[in-house]
C-alpha positions, 0 to 999 in steps of 0.5 A, a space after each residue: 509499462 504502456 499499453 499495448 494495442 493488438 495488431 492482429 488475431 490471437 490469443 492474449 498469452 501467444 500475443 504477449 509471449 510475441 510483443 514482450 520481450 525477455 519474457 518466459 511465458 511462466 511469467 506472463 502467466 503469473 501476471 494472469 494468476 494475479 489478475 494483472 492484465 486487462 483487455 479493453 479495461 476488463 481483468 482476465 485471467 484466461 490465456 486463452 482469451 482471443 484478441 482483436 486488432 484494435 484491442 488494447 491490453 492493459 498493465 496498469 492496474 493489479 489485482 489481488 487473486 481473490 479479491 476484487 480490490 484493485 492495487 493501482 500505481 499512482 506514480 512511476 518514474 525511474 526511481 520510484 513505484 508508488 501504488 494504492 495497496 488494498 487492504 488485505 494484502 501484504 506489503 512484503 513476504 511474511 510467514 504462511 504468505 510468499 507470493 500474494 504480496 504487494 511486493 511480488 506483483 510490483 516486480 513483476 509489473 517491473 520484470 515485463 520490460 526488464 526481467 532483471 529489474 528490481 524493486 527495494 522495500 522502503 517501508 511498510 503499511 500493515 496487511 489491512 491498513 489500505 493506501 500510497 506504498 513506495 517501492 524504490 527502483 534502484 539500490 542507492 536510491 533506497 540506500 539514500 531514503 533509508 539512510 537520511 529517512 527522518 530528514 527526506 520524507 516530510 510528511 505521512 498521512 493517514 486517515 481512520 475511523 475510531 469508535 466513540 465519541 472523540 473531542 474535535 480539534 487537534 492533539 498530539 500523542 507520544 510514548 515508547 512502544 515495545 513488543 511483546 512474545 505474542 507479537 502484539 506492541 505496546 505503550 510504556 514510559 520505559 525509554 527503553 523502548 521505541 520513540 512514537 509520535 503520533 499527531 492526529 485531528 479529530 475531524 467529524 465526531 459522532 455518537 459511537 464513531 470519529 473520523 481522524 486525520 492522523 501524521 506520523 512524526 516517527 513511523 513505527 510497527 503498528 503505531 497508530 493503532 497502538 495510540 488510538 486504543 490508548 486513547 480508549 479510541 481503537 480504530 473500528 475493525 481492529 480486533 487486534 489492538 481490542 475494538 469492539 466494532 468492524 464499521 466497514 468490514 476491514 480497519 478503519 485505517 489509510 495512508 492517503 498522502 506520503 511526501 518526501 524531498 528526492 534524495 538526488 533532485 531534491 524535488 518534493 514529490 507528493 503522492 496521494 491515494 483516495 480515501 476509499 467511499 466506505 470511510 464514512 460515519 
């Protein structure tokens, strides 16, 4: 959506209720909540908060309700939104969590111009895995995508820290995963399982810490994390999969790059999200 400049005094919610159309102010509000709308490049949640002529309100940026981590959108056209998702939020709803999704503030940012436009789920990063998030804006695109996703989408890239000393270079890891009742994946030779191909290149190798480029062949639940650990190299901040450390506070794990053919145009589209500064070792 693009910005809207203030032509005259008032409070930002009556300003928006009057310059967006088909809008409840319900929903303006939960844009507040989510700490979705900016004035003058600063977030606020206040409704009250009074505009000026000359004031610009901003809906290109989200924000996660208690967090200060920023949710950008990176591209968007009539197909596709592809946005930054921050590390600790959800992609889609899960049990215990219903509105604090990425999935939900996107349709919302879409719903301001159309309150019947909808979003499709494409795939998924984990709750604290940080990065570029597609969502398809249409039912035959995300249709076409799921479909044909292995020969459409050429490349998905990521980037971690893992704990100890890894041999630099690069090297390519496969195995079957399963899941077990307590949710937690798993590596076997059991074909019976799910194909996973993990590609990776070790780029800088410290004393206790390695930084990795990591590309998916397949993309399943969990996959990289499962395949560091099984290299004796979890990616740091993943008590789950059993590392030791939490080097920045989070997991060490971001989707930088996710590039695919347009399933009708057959363009390359290729998105990047920036490796966050705290990526370092």
């Amino acid at each position: 959506m693009k910005d809207i400049k203030v032509t005259k005094e008032d409070q930002v919610l009556n300003y928006l209720f009057e310059n967006i159309k088909d809008q409840s102010k319900s929903k303006i509000r939960q844009l507040f909540k989510n700490k979705c709308i900016a004035v003058n490049g600063k977030v606020t949640s206040q409704f009250d908060d009074v505009v000026k002529p000359g004031d610009v309100i901003s809906f290109r940026q989200f924000y996660k309700a208690d967090s200060k981590s920023k949710l950008s959108i990176i591209y968007e056209d009539k197909d596709f939104v592809v946005i930054d998702k921050p590390s600790g939020l959800l992609s889609v709803t899960a049990k215990g969590e219903k509105s604090n999704t990425a999935y939900n503030m996107v349709s919302d940012y879409v719903k301001l111009r159309n309150k019947r436009a909808k979003i499709f789920v494409l795939h998924r990063l984990d709750k604290d895995t940080s990065g570029v998030l597609v969502f398809a804006k249409n039912e035959k695109i995300k249709n076409r995508m799921q479909n044909d996703w292995n020969n459409i989408v050429t490349k998905r890239g990521y980037v971690a820290i893992c704990e100890g000393k890894m041999k630099k270079g690069k090297a390519k890891i496969q195995s079957y995963l399963k899941e077990n009742k307590e949710y937690m994946v798993y590596s076997t030779q059991d074909r019976s399982g799910e194909l996973a191909i993990t590609n990776y290149n070790v780029k800088k190798s410290g004393a206790k810490f390695s930084y990795v480029e990591l590309f998916l062949e397949t993309g399943k639940k969990n996959q990289i994390r499962v395949h560091m650990t099984e290299l004796g190299h979890p990616i740091t901040g993943d008590k789950k999969y059993y590392a030791k450390t939490n080097l920045i506070k989070r997991l060490a794990l971001h989707a930088h790059v996710f590039e695919f053919r347009h399933p009708e145009t057959l363009k390359l589209m290729t998105f990047e999200a920036e490796v966050p500064s705290i990526f370092t070792i």
